[in-house]
N, CA, C and O atoms as a CHARMM CRD file, in Angstrom:
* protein
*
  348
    1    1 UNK  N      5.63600   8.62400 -39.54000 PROA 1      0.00000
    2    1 UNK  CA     5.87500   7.50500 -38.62400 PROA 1      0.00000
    3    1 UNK  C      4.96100   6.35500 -39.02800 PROA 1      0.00000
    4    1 UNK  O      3.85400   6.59100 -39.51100 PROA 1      0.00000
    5    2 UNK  N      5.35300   5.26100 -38.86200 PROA 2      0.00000
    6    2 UNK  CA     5.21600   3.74900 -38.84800 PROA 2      0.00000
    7    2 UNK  C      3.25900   3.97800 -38.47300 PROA 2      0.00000
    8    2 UNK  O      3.03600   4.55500 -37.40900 PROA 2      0.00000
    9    3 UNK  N      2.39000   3.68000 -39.04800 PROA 3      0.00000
   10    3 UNK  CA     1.03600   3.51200 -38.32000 PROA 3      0.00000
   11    3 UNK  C      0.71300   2.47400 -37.19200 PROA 3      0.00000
   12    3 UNK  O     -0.09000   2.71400 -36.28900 PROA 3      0.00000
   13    4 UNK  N      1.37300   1.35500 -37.31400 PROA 4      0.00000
   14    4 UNK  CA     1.85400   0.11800 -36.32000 PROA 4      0.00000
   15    4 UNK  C      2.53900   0.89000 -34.83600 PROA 4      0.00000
   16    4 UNK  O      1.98300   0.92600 -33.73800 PROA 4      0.00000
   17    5 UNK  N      4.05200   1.53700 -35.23400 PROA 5      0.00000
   18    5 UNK  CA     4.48900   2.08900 -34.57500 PROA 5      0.00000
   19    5 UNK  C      3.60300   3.33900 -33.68800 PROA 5      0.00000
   20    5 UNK  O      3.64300   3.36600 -32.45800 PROA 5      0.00000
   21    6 UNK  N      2.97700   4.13900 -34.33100 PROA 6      0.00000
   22    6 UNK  CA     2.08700   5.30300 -33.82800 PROA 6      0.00000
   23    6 UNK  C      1.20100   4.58600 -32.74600 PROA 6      0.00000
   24    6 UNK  O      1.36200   4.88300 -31.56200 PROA 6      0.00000
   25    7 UNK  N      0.25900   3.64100 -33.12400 PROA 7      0.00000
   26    7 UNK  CA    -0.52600   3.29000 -32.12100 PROA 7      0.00000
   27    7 UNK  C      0.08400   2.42000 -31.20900 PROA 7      0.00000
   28    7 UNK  O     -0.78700   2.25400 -30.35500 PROA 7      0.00000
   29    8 UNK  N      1.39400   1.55000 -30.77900 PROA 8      0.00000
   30    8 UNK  CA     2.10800   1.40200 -30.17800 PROA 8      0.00000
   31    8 UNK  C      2.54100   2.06900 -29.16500 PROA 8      0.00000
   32    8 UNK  O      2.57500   1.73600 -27.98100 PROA 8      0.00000
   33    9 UNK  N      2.94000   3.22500 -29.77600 PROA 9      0.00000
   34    9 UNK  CA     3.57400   4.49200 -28.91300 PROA 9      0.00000
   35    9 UNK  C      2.55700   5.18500 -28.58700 PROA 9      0.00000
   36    9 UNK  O      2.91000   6.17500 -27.94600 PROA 9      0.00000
   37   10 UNK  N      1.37100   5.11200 -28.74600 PROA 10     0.00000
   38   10 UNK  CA    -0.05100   5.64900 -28.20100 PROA 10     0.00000
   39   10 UNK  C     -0.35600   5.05500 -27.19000 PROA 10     0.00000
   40   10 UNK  O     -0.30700   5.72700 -26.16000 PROA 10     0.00000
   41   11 UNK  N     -0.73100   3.77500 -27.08300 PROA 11     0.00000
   42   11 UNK  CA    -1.18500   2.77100 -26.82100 PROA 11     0.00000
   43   11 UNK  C     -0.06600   2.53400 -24.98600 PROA 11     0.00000
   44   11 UNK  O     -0.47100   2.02300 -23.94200 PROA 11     0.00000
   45   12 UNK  N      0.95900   2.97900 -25.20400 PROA 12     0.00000
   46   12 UNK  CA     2.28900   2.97100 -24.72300 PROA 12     0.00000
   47   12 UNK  C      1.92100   4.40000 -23.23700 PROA 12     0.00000
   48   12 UNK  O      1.96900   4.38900 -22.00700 PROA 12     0.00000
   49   13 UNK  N      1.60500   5.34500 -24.21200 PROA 13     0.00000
   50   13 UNK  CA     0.92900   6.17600 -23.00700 PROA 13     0.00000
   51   13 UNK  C      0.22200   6.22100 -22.36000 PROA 13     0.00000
   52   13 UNK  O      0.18100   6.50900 -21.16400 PROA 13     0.00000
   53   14 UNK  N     -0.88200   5.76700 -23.48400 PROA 14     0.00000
   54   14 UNK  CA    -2.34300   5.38000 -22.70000 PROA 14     0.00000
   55   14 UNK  C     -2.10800   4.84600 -21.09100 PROA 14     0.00000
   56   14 UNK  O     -2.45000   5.49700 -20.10300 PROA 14     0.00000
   57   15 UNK  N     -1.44000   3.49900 -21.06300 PROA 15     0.00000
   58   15 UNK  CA    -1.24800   2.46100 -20.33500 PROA 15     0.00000
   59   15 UNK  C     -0.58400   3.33100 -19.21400 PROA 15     0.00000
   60   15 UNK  O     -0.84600   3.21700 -18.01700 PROA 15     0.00000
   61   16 UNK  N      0.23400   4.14000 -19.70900 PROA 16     0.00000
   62   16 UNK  CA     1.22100   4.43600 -18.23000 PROA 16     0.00000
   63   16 UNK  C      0.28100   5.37700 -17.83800 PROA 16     0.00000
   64   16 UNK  O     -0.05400   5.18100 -16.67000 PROA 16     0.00000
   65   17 UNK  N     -0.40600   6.54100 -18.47300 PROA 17     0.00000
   66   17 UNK  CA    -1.02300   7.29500 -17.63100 PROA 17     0.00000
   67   17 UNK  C     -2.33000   6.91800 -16.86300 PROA 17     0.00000
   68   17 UNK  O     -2.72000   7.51300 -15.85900 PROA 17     0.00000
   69   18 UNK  N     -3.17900   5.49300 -17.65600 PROA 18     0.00000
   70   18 UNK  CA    -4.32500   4.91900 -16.71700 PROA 18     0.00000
   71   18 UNK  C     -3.72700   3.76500 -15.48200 PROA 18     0.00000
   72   18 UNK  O     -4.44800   3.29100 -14.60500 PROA 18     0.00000
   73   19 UNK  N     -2.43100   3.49400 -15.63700 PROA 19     0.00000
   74   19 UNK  CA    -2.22000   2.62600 -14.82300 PROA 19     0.00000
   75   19 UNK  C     -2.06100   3.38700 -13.35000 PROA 19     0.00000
   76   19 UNK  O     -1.48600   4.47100 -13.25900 PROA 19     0.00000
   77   20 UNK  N     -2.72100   2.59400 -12.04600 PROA 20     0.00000
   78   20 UNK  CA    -2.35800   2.90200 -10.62400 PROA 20     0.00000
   79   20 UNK  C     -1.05000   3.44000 -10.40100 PROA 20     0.00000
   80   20 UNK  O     -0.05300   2.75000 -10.61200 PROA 20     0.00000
   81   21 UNK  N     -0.96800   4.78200  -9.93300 PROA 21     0.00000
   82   21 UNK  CA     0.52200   4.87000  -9.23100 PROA 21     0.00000
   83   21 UNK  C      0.18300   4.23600  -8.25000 PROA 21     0.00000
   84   21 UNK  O     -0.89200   3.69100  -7.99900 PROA 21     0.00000
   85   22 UNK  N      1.43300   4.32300  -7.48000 PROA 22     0.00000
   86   22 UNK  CA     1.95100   3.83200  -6.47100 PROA 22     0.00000
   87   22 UNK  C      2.58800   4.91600  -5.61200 PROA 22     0.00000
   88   22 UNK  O      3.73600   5.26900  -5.88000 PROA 22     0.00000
   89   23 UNK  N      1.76400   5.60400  -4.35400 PROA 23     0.00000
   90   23 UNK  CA     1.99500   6.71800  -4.09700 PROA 23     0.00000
   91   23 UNK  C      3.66800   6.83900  -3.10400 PROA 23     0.00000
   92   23 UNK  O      4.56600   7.63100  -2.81900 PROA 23     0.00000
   93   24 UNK  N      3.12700   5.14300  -2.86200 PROA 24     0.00000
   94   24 UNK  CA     4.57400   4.77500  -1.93800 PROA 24     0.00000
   95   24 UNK  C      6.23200   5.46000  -2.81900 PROA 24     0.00000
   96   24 UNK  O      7.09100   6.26000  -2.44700 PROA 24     0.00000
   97   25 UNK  N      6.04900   4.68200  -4.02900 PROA 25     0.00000
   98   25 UNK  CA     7.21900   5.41600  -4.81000 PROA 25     0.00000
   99   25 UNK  C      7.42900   6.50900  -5.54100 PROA 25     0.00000
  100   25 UNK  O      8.51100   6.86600  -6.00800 PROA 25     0.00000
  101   26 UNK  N      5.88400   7.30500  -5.69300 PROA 26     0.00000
  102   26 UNK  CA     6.24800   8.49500  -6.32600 PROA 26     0.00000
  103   26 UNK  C      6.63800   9.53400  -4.57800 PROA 26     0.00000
  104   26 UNK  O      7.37400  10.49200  -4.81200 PROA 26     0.00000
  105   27 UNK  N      6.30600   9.42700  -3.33700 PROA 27     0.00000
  106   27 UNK  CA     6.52000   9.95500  -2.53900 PROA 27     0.00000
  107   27 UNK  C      8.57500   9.74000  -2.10300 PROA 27     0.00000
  108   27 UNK  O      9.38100  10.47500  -1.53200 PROA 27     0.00000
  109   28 UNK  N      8.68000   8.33700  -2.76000 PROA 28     0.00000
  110   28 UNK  CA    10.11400   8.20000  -2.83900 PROA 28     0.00000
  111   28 UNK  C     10.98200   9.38000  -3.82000 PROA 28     0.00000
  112   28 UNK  O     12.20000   9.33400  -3.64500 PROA 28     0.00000
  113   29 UNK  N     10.67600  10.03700  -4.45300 PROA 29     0.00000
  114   29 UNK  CA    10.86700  10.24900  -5.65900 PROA 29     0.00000
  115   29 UNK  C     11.01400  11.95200  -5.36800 PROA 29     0.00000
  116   29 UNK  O     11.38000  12.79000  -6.19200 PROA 29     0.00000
  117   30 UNK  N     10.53300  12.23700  -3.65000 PROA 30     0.00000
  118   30 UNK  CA    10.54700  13.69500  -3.43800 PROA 30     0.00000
  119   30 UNK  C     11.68000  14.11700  -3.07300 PROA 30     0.00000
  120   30 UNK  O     12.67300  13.39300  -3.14800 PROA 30     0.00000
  121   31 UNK  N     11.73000  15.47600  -2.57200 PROA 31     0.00000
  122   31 UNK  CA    13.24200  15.75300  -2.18300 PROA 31     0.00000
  123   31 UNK  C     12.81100  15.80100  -0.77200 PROA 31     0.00000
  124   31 UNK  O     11.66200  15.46000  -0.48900 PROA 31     0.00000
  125   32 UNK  N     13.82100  16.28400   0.33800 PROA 32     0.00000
  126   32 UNK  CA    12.95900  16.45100   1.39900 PROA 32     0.00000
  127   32 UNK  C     12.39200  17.34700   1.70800 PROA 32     0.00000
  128   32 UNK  O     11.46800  17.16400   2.50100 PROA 32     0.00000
  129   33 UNK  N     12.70700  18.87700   1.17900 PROA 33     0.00000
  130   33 UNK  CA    11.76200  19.71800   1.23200 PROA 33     0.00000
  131   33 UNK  C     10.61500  19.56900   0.51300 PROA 33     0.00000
  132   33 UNK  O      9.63600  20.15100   0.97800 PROA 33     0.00000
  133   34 UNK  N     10.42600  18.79600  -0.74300 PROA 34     0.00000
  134   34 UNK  CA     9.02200  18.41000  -1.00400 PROA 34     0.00000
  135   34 UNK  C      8.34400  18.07700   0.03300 PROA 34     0.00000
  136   34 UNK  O      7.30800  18.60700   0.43300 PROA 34     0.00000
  137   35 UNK  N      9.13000  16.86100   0.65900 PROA 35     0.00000
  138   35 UNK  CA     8.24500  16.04200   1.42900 PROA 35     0.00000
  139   35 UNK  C      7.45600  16.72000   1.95500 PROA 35     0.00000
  140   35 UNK  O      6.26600  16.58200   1.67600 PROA 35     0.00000
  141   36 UNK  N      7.96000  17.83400   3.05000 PROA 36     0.00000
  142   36 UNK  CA     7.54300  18.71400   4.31400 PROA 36     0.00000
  143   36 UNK  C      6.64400  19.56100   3.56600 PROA 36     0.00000
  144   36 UNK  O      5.64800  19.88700   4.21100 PROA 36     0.00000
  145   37 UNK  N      6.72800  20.10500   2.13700 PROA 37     0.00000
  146   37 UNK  CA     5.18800  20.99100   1.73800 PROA 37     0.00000
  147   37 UNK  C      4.59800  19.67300   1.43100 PROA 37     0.00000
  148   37 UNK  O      4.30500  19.67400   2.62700 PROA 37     0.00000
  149   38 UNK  N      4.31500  18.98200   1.16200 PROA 38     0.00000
  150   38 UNK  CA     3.32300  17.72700   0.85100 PROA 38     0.00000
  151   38 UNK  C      2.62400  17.96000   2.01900 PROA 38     0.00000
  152   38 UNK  O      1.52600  18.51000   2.10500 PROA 38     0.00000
  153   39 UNK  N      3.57300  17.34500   3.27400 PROA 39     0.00000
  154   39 UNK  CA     3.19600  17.02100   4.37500 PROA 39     0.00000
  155   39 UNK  C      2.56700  18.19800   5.14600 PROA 39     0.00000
  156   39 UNK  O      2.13400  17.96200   6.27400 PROA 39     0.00000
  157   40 UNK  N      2.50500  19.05400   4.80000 PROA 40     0.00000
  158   40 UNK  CA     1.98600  20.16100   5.45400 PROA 40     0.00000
  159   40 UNK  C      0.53000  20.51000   4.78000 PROA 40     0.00000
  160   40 UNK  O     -0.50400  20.54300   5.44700 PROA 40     0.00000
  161   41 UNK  N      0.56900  20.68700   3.80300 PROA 41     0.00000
  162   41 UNK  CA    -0.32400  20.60300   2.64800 PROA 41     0.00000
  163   41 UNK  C     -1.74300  19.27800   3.46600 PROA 41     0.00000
  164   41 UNK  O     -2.86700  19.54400   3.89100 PROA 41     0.00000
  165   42 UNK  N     -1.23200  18.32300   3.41300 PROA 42     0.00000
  166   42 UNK  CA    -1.99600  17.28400   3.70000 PROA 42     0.00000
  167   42 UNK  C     -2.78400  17.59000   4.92100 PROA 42     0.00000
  168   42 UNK  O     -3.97800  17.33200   4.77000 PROA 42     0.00000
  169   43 UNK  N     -2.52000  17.98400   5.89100 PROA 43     0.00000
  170   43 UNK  CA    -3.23400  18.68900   7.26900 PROA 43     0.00000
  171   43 UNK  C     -4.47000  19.34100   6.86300 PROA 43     0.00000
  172   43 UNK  O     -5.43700  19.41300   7.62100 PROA 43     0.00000
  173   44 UNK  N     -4.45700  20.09300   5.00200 PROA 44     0.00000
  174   44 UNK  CA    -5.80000  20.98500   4.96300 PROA 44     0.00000
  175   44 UNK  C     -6.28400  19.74900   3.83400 PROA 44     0.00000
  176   44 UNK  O     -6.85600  20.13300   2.81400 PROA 44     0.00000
  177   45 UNK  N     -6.08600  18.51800   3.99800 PROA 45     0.00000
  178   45 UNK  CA    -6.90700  18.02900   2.93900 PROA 45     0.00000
  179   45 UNK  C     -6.24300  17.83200   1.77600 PROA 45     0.00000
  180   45 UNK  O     -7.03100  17.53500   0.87800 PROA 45     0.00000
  181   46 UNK  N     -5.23500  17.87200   1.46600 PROA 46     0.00000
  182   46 UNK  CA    -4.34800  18.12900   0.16600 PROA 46     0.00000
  183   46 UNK  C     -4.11600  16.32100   0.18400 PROA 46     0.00000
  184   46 UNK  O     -4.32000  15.57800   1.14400 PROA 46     0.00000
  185   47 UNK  N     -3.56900  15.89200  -1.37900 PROA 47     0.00000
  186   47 UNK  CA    -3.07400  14.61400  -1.59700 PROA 47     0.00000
  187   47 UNK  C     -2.18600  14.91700  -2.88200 PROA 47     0.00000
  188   47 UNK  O     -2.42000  15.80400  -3.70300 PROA 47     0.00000
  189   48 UNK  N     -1.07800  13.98200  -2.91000 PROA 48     0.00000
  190   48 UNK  CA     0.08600  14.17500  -3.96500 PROA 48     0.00000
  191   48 UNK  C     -1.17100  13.30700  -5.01000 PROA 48     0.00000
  192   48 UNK  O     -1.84300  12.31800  -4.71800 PROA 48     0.00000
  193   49 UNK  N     -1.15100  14.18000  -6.38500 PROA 49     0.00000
  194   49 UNK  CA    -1.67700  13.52300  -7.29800 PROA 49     0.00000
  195   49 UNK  C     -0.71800  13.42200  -8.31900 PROA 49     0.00000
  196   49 UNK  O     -0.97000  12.53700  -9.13700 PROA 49     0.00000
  197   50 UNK  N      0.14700  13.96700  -8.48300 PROA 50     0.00000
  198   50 UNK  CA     1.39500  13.02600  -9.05300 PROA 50     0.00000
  199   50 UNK  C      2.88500  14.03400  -9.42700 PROA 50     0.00000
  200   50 UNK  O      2.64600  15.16400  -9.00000 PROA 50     0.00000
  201   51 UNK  N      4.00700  13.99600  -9.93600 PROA 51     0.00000
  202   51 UNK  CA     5.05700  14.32100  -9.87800 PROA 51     0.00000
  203   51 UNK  C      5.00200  14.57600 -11.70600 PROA 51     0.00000
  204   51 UNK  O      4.96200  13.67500 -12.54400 PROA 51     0.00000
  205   52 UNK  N      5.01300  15.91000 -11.94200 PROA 52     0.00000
  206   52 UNK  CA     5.69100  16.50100 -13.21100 PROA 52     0.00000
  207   52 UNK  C      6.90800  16.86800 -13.32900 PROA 52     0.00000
  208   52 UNK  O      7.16700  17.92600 -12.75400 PROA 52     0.00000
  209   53 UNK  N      8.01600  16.20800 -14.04600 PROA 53     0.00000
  210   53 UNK  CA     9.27800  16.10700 -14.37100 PROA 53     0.00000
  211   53 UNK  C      9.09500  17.65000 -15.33700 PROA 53     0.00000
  212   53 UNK  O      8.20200  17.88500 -16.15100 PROA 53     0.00000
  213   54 UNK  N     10.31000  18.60900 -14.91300 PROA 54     0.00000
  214   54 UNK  CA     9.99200  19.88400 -15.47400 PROA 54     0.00000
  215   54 UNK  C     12.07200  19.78700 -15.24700 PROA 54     0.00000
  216   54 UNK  O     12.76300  18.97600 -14.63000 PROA 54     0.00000
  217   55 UNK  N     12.45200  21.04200 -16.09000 PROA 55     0.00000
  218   55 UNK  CA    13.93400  21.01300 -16.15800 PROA 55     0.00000
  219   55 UNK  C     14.80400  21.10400 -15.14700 PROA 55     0.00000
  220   55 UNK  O     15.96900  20.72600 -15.02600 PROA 55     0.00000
  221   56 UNK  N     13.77100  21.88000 -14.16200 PROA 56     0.00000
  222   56 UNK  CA    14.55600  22.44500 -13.03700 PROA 56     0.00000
  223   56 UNK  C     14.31900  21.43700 -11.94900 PROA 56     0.00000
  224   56 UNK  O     14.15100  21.75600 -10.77200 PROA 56     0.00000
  225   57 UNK  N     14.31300  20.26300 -12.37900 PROA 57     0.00000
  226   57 UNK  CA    13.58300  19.51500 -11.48400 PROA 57     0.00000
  227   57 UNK  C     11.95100  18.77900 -11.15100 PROA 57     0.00000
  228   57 UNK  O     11.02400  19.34400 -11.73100 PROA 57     0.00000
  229   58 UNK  N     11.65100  17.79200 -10.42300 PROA 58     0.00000
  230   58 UNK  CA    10.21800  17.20400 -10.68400 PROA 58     0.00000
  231   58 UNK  C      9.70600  18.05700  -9.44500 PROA 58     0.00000
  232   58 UNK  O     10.31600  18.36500  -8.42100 PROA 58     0.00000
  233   59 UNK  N      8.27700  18.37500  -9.87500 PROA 59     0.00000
  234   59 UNK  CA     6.98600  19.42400  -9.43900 PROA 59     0.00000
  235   59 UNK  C      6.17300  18.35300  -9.16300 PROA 59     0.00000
  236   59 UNK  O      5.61700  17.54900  -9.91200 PROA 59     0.00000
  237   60 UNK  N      6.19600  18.48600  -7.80400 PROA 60     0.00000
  238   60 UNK  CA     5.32100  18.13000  -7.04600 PROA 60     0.00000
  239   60 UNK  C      3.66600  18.27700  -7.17200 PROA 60     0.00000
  240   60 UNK  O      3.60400  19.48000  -6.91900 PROA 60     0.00000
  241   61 UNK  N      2.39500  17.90900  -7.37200 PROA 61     0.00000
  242   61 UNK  CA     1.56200  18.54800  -7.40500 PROA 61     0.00000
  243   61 UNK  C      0.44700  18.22200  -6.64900 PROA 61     0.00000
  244   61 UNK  O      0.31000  17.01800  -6.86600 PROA 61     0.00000
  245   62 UNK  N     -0.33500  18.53300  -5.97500 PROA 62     0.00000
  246   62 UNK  CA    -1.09600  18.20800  -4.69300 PROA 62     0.00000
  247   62 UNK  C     -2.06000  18.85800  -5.06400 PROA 62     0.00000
  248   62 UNK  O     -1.98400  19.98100  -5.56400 PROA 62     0.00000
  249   63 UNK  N     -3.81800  17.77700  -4.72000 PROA 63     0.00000
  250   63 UNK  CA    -4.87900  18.48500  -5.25600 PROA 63     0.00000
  251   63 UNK  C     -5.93300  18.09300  -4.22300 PROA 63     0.00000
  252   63 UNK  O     -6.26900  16.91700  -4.08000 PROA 63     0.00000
  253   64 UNK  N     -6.62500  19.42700  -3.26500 PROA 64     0.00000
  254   64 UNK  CA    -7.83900  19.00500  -2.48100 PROA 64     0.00000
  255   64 UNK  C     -9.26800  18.71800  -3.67500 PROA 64     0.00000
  256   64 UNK  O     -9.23500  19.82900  -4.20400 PROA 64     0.00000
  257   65 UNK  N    -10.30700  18.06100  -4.31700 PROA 65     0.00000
  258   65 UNK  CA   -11.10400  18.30900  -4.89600 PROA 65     0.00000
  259   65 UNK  C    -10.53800  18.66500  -6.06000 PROA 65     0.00000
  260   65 UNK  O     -9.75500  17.96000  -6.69600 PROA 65     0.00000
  261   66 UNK  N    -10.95100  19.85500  -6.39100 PROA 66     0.00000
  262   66 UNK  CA   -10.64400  20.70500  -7.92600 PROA 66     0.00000
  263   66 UNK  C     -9.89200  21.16800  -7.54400 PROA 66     0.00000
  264   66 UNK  O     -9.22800  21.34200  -8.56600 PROA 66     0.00000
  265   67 UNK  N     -9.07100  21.79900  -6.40000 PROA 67     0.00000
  266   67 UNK  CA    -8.24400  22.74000  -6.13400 PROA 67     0.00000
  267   67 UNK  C     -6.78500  22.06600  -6.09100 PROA 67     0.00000
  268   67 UNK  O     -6.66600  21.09100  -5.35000 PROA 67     0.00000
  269   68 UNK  N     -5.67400  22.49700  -6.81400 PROA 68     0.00000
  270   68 UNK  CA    -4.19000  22.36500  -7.07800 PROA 68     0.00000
  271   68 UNK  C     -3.25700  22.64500  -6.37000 PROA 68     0.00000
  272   68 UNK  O     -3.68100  23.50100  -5.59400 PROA 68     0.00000
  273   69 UNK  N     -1.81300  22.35700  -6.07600 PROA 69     0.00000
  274   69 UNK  CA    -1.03300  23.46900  -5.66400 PROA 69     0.00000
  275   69 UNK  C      0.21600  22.90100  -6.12700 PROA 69     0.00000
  276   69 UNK  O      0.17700  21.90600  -6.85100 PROA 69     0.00000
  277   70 UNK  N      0.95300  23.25000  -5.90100 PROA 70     0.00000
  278   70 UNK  CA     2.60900  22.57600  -6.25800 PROA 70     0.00000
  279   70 UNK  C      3.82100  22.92000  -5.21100 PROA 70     0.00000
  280   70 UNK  O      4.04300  23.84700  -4.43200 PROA 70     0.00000
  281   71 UNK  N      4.40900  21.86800  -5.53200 PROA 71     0.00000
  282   71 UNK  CA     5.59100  22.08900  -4.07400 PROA 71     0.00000
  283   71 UNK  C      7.01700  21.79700  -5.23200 PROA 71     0.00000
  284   71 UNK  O      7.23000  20.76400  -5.86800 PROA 71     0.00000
  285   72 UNK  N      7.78800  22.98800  -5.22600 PROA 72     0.00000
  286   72 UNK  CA     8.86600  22.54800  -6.01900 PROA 72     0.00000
  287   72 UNK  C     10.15900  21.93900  -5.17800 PROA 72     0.00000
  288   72 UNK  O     10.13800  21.85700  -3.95000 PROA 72     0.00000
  289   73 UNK  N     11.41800  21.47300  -6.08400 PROA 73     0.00000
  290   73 UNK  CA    12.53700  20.94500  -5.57100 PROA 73     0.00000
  291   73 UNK  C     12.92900  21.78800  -3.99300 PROA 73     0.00000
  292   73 UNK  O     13.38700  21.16100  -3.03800 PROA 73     0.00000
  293   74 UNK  N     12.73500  22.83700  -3.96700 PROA 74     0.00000
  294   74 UNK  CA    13.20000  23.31900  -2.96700 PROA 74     0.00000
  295   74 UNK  C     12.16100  23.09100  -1.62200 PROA 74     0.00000
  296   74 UNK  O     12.34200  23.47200  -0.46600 PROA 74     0.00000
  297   75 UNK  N     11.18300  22.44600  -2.11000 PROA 75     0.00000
  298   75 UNK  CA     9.92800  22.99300  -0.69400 PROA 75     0.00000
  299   75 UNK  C      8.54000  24.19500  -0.92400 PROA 75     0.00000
  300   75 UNK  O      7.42000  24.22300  -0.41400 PROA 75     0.00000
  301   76 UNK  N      9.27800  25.19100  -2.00800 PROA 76     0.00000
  302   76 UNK  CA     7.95800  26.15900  -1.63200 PROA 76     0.00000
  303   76 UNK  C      6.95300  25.77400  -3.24100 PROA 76     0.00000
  304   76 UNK  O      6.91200  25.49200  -4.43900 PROA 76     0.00000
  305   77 UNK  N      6.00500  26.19500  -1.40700 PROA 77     0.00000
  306   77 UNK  CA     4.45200  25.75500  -2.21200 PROA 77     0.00000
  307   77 UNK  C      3.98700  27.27900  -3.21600 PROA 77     0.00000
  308   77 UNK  O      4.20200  28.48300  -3.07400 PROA 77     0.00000
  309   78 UNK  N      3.30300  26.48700  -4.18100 PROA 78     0.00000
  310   78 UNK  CA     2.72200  27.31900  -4.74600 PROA 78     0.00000
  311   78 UNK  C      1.22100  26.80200  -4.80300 PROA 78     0.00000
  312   78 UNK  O      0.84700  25.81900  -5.44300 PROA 78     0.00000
  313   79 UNK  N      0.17500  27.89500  -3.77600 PROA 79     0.00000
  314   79 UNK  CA    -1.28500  27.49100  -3.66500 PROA 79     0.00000
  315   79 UNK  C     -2.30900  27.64100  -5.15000 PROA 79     0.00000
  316   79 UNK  O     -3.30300  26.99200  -5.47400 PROA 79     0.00000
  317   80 UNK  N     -1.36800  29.13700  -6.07900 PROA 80     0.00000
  318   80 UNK  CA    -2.44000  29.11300  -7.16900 PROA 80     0.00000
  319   80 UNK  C     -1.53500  28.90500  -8.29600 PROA 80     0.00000
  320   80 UNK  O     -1.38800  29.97500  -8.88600 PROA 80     0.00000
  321   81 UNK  N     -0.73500  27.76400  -8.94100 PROA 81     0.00000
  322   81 UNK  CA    -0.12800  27.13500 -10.59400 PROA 81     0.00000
  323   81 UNK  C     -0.86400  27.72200 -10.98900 PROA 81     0.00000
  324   81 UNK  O     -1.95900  28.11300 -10.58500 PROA 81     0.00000
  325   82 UNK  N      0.03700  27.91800 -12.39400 PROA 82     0.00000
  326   82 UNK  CA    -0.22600  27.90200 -13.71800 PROA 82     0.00000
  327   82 UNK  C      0.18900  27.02700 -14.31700 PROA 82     0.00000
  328   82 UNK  O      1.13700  27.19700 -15.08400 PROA 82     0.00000
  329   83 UNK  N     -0.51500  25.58800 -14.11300 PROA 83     0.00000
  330   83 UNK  CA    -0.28800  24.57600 -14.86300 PROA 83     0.00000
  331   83 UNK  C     -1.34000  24.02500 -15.14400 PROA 83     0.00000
  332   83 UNK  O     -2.36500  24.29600 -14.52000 PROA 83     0.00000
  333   84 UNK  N     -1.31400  22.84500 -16.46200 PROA 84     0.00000
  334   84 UNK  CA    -2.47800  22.69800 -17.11000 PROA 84     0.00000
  335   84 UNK  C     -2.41100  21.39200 -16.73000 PROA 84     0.00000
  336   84 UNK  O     -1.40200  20.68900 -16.77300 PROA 84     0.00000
  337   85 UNK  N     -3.96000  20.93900 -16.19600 PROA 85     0.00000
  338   85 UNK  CA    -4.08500  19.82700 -16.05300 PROA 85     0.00000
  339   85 UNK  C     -5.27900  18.94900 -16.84000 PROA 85     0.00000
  340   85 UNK  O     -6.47100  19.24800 -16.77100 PROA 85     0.00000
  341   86 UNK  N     -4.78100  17.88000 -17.55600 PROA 86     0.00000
  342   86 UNK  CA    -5.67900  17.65800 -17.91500 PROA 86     0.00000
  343   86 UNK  C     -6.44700  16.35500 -17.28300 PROA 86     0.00000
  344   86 UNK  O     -5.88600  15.52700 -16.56600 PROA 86     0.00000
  345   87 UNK  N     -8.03800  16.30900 -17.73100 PROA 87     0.00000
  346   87 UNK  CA    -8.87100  15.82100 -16.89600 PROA 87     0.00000
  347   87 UNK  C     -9.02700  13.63800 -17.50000 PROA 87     0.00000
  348   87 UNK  O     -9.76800  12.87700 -16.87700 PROA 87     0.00000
């Protein structure tokens, strides 16, 4: 690939992953059973830290502190993922 192009398309990620979400539209972006594990979730301290697009649908993921959980298309939470997050 293009070296111009490479850091472009680097440069390209960088930006989207340091830029502010906007929790207003990634909360648009749930189903409604997301919503309700979000929203339930949130009562112990939980916050949507952002939406992973996966095949079966986008994964919800909600984090008190260090601690994770995920709410899939259907609603159910999962308190301990196996997903990798990086820091």
């Amino acid at each position: 690939m293009n070296h111009a192009l490479t850091e472009s398309v680097d440069t390209t990620v960088q930006e989207r992953r340091r830029s502010a979400f906007d929790s207003k539209e990634w909360w648009q972006r749930l189903s409604m059973d997301q919503k309700f594990g979000v929203y339930q979730l949130s009562k112990f301290g939980f916050e949507l830290a952002f939406i992973r697009n996966q095949a079966h649908g986008p994964l919800a993921v909600v984090r008190r502190n260090r601690d994770y959980a995920t709410v899939d298309q259907l609603g159910d939470v999962d308190l301990s993922p196996s997903i990798q997050i990086r820091d």
